[in-house]
C-alpha positions in Angstrom: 0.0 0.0 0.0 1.3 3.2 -1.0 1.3 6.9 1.4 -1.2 8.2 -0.9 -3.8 5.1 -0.9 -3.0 5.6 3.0 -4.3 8.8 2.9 -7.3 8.1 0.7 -9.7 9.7 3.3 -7.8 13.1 3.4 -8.2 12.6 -0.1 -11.5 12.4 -0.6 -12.0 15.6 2.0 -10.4 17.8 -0.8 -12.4 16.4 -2.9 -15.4 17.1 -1.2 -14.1 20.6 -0.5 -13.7 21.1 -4.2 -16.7 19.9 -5.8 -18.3 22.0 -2.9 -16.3 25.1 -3.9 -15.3 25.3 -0.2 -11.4 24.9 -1.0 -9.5 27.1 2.2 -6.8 29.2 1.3 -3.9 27.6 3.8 -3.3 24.3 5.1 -0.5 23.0 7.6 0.2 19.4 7.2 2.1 18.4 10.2 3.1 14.7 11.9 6.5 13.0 11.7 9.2 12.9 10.1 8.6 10.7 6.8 4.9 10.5 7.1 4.0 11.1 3.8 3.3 14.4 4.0 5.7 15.8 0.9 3.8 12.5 -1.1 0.4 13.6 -0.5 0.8 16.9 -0.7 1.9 16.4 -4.9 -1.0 13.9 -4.8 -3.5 17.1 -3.8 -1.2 19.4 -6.6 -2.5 17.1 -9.3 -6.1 17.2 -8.0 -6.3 21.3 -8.3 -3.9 21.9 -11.2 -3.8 18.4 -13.0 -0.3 18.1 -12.9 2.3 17.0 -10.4 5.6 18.9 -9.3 7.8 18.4 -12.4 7.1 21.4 -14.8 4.3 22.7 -13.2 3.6 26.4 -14.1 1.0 26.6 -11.4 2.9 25.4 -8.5 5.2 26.9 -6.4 7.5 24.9 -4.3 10.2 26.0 -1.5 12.2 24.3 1.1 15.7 25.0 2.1 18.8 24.2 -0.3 20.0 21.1 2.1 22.1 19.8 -0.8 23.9 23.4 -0.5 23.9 22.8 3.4 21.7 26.2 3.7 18.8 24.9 6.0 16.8 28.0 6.1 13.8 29.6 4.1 14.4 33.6 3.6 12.4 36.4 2.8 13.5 36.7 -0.7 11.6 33.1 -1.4 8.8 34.3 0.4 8.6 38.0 -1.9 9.3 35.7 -5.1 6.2 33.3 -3.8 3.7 36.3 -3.3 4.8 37.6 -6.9 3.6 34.1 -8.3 0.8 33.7 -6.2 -0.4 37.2 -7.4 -0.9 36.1 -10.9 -3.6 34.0 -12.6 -3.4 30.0 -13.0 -1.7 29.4 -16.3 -3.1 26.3 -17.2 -5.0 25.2 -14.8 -8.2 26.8 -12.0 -6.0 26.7 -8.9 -2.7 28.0 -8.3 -0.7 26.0 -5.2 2.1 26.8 -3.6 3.7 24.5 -1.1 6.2 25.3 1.2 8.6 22.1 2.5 9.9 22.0 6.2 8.3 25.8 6.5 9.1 25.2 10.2 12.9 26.5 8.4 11.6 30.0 8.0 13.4 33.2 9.2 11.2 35.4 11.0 11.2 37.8 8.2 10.3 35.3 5.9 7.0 34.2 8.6 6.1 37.9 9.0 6.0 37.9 4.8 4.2 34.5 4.8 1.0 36.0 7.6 0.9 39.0 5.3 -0.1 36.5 2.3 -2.7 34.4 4.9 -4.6 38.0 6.1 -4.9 38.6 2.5 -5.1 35.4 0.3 -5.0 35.7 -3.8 -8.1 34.2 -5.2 -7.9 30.7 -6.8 -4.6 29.9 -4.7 -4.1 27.6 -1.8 -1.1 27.2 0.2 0.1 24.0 1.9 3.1 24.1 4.8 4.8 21.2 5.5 6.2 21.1 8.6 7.0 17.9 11.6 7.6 20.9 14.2 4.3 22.7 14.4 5.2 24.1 17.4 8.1 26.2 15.9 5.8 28.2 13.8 4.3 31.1 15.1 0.6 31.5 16.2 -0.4 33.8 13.9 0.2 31.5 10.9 -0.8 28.1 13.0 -4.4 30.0 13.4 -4.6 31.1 9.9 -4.2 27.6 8.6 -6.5 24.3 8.8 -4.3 21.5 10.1 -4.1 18.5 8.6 -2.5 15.8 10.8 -0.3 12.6 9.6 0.2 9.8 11.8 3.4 8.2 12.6 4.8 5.3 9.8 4.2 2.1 11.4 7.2 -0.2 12.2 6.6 -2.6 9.9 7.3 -0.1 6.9 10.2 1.1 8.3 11.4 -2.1 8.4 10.5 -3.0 4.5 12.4 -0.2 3.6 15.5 -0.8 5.2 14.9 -4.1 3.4 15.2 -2.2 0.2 18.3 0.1 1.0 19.8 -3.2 2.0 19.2 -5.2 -1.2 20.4 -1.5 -3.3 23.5 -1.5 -1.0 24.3 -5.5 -1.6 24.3 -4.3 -5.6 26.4 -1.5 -5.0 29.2 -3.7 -3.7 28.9 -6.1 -6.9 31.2 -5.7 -9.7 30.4 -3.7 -12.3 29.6 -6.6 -15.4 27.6 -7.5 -12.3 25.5 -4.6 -11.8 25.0 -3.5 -15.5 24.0 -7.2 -15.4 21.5 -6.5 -12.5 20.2 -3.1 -14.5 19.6 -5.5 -17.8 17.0 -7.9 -14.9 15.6 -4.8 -13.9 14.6 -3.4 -17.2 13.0 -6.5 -18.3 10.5 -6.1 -15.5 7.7 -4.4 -16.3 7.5 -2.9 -12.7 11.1 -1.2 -12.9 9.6 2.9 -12.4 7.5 1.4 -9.7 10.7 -0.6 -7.8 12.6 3.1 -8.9 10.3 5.2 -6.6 10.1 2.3 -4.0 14.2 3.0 -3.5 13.5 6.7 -4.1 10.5 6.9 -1.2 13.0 4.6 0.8 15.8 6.5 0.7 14.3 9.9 1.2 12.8 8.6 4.3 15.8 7.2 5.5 17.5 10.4 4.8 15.0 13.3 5.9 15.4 10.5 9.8 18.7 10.6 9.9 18.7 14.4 10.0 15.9 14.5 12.7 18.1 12.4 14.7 21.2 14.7 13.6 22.8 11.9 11.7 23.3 13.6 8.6 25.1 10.8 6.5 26.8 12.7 3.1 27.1 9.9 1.1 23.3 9.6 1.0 22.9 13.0 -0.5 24.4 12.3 -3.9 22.7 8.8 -4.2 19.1 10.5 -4.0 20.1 13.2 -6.1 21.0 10.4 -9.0 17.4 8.7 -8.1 15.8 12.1 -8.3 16.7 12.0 -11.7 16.2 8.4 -12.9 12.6 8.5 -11.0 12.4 11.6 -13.7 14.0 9.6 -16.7 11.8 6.9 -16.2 8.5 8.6 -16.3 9.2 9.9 -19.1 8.6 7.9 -22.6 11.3 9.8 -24.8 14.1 8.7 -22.9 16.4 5.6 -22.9 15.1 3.8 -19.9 17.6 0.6 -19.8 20.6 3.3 -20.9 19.3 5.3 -17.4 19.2 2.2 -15.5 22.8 1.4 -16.2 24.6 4.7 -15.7 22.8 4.8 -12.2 24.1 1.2 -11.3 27.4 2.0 -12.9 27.9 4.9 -10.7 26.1 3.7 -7.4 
């Protein structure tokens, strides 16, 4: 079962809230760490603009620049996110903007965010993503309709440290060996599916380990390199197998 079919009963709320043209203009999704809160909150981006993260002209997404180290949210991402928000949905009825780990803003940039909540753009909703509710101010926590996540169950944590253990037991194989491995996966029909299982996995993993201030760097560039073979993959125009074995070459 995947977060999103998880969360089918949030889902079907904003779809209620939609086909009753009661869509709010803020909402705070809050829980732990890994909770599936990034996952569903793309899921509800395709319900109001029809179109996920990638390329999306009517979506707006900030967190901080971890891969640059810089763990903050500033004003100047805030100002640029009021510009967008101030326009009209390109292709699309809603215009979203989602803010990741919003708990990271500077308190000029949560000053510039309860400006936009006292005076909300039509046909625009904003999401914050946070696992630290209680770091944000007041004044935005009343201003937004909290949505709650529970806690990932044990049981999934421990099927994906399955995964990261089977991806690491490949990444010690030779190298005939994994473009060999690439070649099995390929011929699966499943091989986007088991490529966002390791991506999920692995962000999870990663977004714990700095909760629990166990940053690990070598975990950074392997998620960038699924980042972009989850994108490859979706995508029909591109070499799939070709992807899959320049990823296991340099895992």
């Amino acid at each position: 079962m995947t977060q999103i079919q998880k969360y089918e009963k949030q889902r079907n709320y904003f779809e209620n809230l939609l086909r009753n043209g009661s869509l709010g203009h803020a909402y705070l999704f809050t829980g732990q760490d890994a909770a599936g809160k990034k996952l569903f909150a793309e899921d509800i981006c395709t319900l109001l603009t029809g179109k996920g993260f990638d390329n999306n002209p009517d979506l707006k997404f900030i967190r901080p620049d971890i891969e640059k180290d810089d763990y903050k949210i500033y004003i100047e991402d805030i100002r640029s996110l009021k510009s967008f928000m101030a326009l009209k949905p390109h292709s699309s009825e809603y215009k979203l903007a989602v803010i990741d780990n919003a708990d990271a803003m500077t308190l000029e940039a949560a000053n510039a965010i309860l400006k936009i909540l006292e005076e909300p753009p039509k046909r625009s909703t904003l999401i914050l993503i946070s696992s630290k509710q209680g770091v944000l101010p007041k004044t935005i926590l009343s201003r937004c309709e909290a949505v709650v996540f529970p806690p990932i169950k044990e049981v999934e944590t421990d099927e994906m440290a399955k995964v990261l253990s089977d991806l690491r037991k490949v990444a010690k194989q030779s190298m005939a060996e994994r473009i060999q491995y690439a070649k099995k996966i390929y011929e699966k029909d499943n091989y986007a599916e088991l490529v966002n299982l390791w991506l999920h996995s692995l962000h999870i993993q990663f977004i714990l380990s700095l909760s629990k201030d166990e940053y690990k760097p070598a975990s950074a560039p392997v998620l960038r390199r699924l980042l972009n073979l989850s994108h490859i993959v979706s995508q029909p125009q591109y070499n799939h197998r070709i992807a899959l074995e320049n990823f296991f070459v340099n895992l």
